[in-house]
LOTIVEX-264939 format. One record per residue (C-alpha): residue number from 0; x, y, z. Coordinates in steps of 0.25 Angstrom, whole numbers. Each point is the difference from the previous one (the first is absolute). Example, Ala and Ser with C-alpha at 12.3 -4.5 7.8 and 13.67 -1.06 7.14 Angstrom:
% LOTIVEX-264939
 seq  east north    up
   0    49   -18    31
   1     6    14    -2
% end
This chain:
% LOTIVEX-264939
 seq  east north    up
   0   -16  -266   111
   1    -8   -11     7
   2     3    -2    16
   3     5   -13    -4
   4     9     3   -11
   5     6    12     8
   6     4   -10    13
   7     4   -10    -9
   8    12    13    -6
   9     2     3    13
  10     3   -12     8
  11     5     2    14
  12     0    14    -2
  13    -7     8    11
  14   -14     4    -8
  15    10     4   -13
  16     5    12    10
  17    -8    10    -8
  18   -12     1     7
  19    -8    -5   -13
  20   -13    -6     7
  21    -1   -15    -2
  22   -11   -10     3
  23     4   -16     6
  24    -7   -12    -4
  25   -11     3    10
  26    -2    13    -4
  27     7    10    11
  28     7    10    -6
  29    12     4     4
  30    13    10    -3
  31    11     3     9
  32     8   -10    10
  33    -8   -12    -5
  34     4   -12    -9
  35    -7   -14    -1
  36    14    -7     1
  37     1    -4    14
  38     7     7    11
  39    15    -4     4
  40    -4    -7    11
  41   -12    -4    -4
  42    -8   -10    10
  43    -9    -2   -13
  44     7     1   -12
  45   -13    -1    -7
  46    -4    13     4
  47     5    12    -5
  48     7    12     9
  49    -4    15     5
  50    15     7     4
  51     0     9    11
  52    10     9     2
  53     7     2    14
  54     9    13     5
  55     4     1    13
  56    10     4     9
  57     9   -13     2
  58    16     5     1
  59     3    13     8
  60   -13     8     1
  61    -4     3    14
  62   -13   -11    -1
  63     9    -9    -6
  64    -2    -9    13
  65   -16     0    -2
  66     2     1   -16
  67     5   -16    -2
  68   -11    -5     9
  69   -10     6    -7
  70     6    -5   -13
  71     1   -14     4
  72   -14     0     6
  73    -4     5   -13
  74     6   -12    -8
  75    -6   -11     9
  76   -15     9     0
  77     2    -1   -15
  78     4   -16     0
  79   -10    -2    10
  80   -10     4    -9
  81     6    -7   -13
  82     2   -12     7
  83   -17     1     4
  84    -3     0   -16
  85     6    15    -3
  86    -9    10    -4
  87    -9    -5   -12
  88     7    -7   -13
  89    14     8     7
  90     8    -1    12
  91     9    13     5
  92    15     2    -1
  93     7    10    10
  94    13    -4    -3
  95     6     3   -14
  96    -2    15     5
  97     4     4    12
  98    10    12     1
  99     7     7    12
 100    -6    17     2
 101    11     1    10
 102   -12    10     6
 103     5    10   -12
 104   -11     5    -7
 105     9     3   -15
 106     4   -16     2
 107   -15    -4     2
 108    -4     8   -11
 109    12    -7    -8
 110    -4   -15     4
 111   -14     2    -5
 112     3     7   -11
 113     8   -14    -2
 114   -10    -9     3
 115   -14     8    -7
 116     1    -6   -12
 117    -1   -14     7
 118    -8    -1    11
 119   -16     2     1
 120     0     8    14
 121     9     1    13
 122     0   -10    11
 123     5     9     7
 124     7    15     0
 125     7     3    13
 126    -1    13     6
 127    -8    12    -2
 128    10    11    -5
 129     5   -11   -11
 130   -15    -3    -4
 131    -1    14    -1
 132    11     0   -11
 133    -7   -10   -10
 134   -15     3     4
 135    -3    11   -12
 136     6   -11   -10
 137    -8   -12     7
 138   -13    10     0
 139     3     1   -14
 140     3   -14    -4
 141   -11    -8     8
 142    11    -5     9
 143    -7    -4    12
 144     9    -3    14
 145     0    -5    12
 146     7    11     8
 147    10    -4    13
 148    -5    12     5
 149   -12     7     7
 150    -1    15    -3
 151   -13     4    -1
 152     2     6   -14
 153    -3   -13    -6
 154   -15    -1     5
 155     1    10   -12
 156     7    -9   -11
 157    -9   -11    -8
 158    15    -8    -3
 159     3    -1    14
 160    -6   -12     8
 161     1     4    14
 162     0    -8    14
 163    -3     4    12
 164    -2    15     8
 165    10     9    -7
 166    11     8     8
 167    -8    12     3
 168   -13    -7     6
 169    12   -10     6
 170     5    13     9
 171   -14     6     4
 172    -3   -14     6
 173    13     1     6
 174    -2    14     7
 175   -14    -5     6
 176     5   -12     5
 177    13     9     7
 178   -13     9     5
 179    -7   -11     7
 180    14    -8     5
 181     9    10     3
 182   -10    15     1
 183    12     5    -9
 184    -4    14    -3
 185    12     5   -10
 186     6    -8   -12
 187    11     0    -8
 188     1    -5   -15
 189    15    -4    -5
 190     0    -5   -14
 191     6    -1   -12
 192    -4     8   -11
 193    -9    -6   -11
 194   -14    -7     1
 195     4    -9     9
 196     5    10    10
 197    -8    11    -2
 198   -15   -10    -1
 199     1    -4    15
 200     8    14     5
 201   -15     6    -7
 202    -8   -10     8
 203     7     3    12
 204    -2    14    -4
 205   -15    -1    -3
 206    -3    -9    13
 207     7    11     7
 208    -9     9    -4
 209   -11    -7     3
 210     3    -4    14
 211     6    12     4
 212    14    -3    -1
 213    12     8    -1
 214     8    -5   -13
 215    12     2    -6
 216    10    -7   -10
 217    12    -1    -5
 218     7    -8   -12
 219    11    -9    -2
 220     7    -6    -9
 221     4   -14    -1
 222    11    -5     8
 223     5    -4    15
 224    10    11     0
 225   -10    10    -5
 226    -9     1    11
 227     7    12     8
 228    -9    11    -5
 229   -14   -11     6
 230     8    -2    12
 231     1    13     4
 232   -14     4    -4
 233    -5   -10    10
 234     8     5    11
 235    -3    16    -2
 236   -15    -3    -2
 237    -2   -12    10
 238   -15    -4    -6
 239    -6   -11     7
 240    -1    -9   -13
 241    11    -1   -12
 242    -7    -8   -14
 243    12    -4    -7
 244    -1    -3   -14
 245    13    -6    -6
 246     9   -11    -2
 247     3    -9    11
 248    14     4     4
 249    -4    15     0
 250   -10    -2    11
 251    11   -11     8
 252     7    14     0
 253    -9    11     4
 254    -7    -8     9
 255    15    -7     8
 256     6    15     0
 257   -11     8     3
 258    -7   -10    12
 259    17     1     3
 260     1    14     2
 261   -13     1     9
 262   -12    -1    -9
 263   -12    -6     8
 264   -10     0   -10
 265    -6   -10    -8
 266     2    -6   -15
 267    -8    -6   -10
 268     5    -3   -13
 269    -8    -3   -15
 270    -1   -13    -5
 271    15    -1    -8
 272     8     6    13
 273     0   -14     6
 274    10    -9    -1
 275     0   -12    11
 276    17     2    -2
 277    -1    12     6
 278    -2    -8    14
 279    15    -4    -3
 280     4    14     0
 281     5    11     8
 282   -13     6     1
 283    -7   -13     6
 284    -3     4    15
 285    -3    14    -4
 286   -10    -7   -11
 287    -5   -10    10
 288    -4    12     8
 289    -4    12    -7
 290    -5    -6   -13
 291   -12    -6    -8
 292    -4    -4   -14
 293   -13     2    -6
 294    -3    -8   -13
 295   -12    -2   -10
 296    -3   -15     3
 297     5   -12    10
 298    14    -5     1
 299     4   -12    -4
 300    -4   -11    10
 301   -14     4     1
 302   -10   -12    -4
 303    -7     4   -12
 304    -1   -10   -12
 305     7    11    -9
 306    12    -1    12
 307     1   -14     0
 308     1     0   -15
 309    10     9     2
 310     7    -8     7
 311    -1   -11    -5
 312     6     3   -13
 313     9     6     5
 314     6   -12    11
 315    11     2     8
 316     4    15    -2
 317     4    10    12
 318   -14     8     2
 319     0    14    -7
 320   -11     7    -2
 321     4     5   -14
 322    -5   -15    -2
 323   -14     5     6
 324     1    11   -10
 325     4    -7   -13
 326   -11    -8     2
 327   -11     8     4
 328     4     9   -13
 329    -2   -11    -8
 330   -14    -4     2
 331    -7    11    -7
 332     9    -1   -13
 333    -5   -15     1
 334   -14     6    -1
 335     1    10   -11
 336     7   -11    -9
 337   -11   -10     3
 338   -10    11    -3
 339     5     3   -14
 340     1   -13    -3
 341   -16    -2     4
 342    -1    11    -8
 343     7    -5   -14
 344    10    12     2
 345    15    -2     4
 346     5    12    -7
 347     5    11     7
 348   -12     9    -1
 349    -9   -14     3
 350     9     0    13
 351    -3    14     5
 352   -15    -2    -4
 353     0   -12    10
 354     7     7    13
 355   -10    11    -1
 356   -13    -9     0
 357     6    -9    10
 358    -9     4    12
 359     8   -10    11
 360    14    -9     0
 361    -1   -12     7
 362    12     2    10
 363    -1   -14     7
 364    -2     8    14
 365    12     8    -2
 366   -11    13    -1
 367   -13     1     5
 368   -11    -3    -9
 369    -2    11   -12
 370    13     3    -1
 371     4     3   -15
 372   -12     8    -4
 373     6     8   -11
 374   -14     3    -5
 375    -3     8    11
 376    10    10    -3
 377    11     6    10
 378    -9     4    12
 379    -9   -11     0
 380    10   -10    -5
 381     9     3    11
 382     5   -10     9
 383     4     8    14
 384     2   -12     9
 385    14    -1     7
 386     7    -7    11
 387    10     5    10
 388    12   -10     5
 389    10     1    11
 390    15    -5    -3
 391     0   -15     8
 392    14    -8    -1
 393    -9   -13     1
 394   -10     2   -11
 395     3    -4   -13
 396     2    12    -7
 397     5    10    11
 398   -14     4     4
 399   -12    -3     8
 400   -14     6    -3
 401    -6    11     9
 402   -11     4    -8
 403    -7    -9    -8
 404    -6     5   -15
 405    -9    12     1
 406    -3    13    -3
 407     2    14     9
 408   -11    10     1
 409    10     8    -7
 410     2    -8   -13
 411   -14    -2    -2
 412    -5    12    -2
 413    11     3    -9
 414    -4     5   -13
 415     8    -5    -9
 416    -1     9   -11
 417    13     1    -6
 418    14    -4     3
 419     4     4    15
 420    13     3    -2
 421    -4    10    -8
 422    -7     8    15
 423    16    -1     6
% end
């Protein structure tokens, strides 16, 4: 059957849902997640349509509040760029197929399995021990993603299209900056299970070592009212520095009940433990006091012309810096697409051949020059910048920069050879 005769049968159906390999008037082939009729809200309708898929945690998970701001910045990154002439003879459609995880691995597994058969690639995939529940089959069927996540496990994954320092280098900057701010000598890790929790408890773990640290950890589990066990960790083991690793109201809690009871020590919490609502709880003056934020690139206000896209598309919203995230996620999927397409291959396996040659993303700013070398493999790919923020009532998002983008000692030398959290 000729590329024309089998687009002609299949209409408006996604690439005929098969996977069968077809090839567009210009000669791009194409198979999954792909259709020359024009997306639903096409600014083009000329073009034709590339569906990425979307699942994240929009209702009642614990990142729920972070989760629909990086949603929404995805959808204006995606018109932005459709708006600007799309990628090639398509623009990009983020919004037929966006499903809730609810941050439950079985539903994530279950809403992809849902949307496979008509998407080309994720636009995003929220959280690490979801991801972790769909990676075999997306290895398996070319499926590449943008994670809403940063454990250090996908520096090993050709389908995942990573931004920024990942959760374990994330903490060994954390520790050095502790070091040379606070002389803290002990830490704590509390986390919740999973790559997410136990990728930056082995980076506190392995920067410990290095420094000549006394560690320890402890996990949680998810929830305000589950925090007991942490509390009472902290207060028998009084280390001089706690990394929390968890969901916003989980760290409101330990860190409001244990500075409570007559902890002195100080905090600092992984990239998703922030919330700017939290400066509206219980927990602010013990927050405002005891706690810090460390994160893998600047917060929304700063002046980069990545940020003022950001926020200009975005217009009037209340700053969040799931906003920052969404769009900074979203730049290197640009890049793959644009790559296959330069390439003549917007298939699946056209896609994942693109992210691994791609030697540099163009981040607007947003990461320093070099970022998004997939070529270079894990190590040498690895992006170990990070920032560390303080909780501010006046700054936009809750926070105000105390360190700007850079890299500890510590995290430099690391070797990343394999994932971190593998080390705890």
């Amino acid at each position: 059957m000729s590329g024309t005769v089998a687009l002609l049968l299949c209409g408006a159906t996604v690439a005929c849902r098969g996977g069968d390999t077809e090839t567009d008037g210009s000669g791009l082939k194409t198979d999954v997640g792909v259709t020359s009729e024009p997306c639903p809200e096409a600014v083009d309708k000329n073009k034709g349509c590339i569906y990425l898929g979307i699942i994240s945690d929009l209702t009642e998970g614990p990142f729920r509040a972070l989760a629909v701001p990086i949603t929404d910045a995805q959808k204006a990154f995606w018109k932005r760029v459709n708006t600007a002439g799309g990628i090639g003879d398509y623009e990009v459609d983020v919004t037929r197929y966006v499903r809730d995880n609810k941050y439950n691995p079985q539903t994530h597994n279950q809403v992809y399995q849902e949307m496979k058969p008509n998407v080309l690639a994720l636009a995003q995939t929220l959280g690490s021990p979801t991801t972790a529940a769909i990676l075999a089959d997306m290895k398996a069927s070319n499926v590449v993603a943008a994670p809403a996540a940063w454990t250090s496990a996908y520096a090993f994954e050709d389908v995942i299209i990573e931004s920024g320092a990942n959760y374990c280098l994330e903490s060994m900057n954390a520790l050095d900056y502790a070091r040379e701010a606070y002389g803290v000598k002990s830490v704590l890790a509390v986390h919740l299970a999973g790559d997410y929790g136990d990728d930056a408890a082995a980076g506190a773990k392995l920067g410990a070592q290095t420094l000549g640290m006394t560690f320890n950890a402890v996990k949680t589990d998810s929830g305000a009212d589950k925090q007991a066990g942490a509390i009472q960790a902290i207060l028998s083991g009084r280390p001089d520095l706690v990394i929390l690793t968890m969901g916003p109201a989980d760290a409101a809690a330990i860190v409001g009940q244990a500075a409570a009871r007559g902890f002195t020590g100080r905090f600092i919490g992984t990239s998703p433990t922030w919330n700017p609502a939290l400066l509206q709880s219980a927990a602010a003056p013990a927050l405002l006091a005891r706690y810090e934020q460390s994160a893998p690139w600047d917060s929304w206000g700063t002046d980069t012309p990545g940020h003022q896209a950001l926020r200009a598309a975005l217009g009037g919203v209340t700053p969040n810096e799931g906003y920052t995230s969404g769009w900074v996620w979203s730049y290197p999927m640009k890049a793959a697409l644009t790559k296959a397409v330069a390439n003549g291959d917007l298939t699946r396996a056209g896609l994942v051949a693109a992210v691994k040659s791609l030697t540099s993303v163009d981040y607007e700013g947003m990461l320093p020059s070099g970022a998004g070398n997939y070529a270079a493999g894990p190590n040498d790919g690895a992006v170990r910048v990070t920032a560390v923020y303080r909780p501010d009532r006046a700054a936009p998002t809750g926070t105000r920069q105390v360190r700007p983008l850079s890299t500890g000692p510590t995290a430099k030398a690391y070797n990343l050879d394999g994932p971190c959290y593998a080390k705890l």
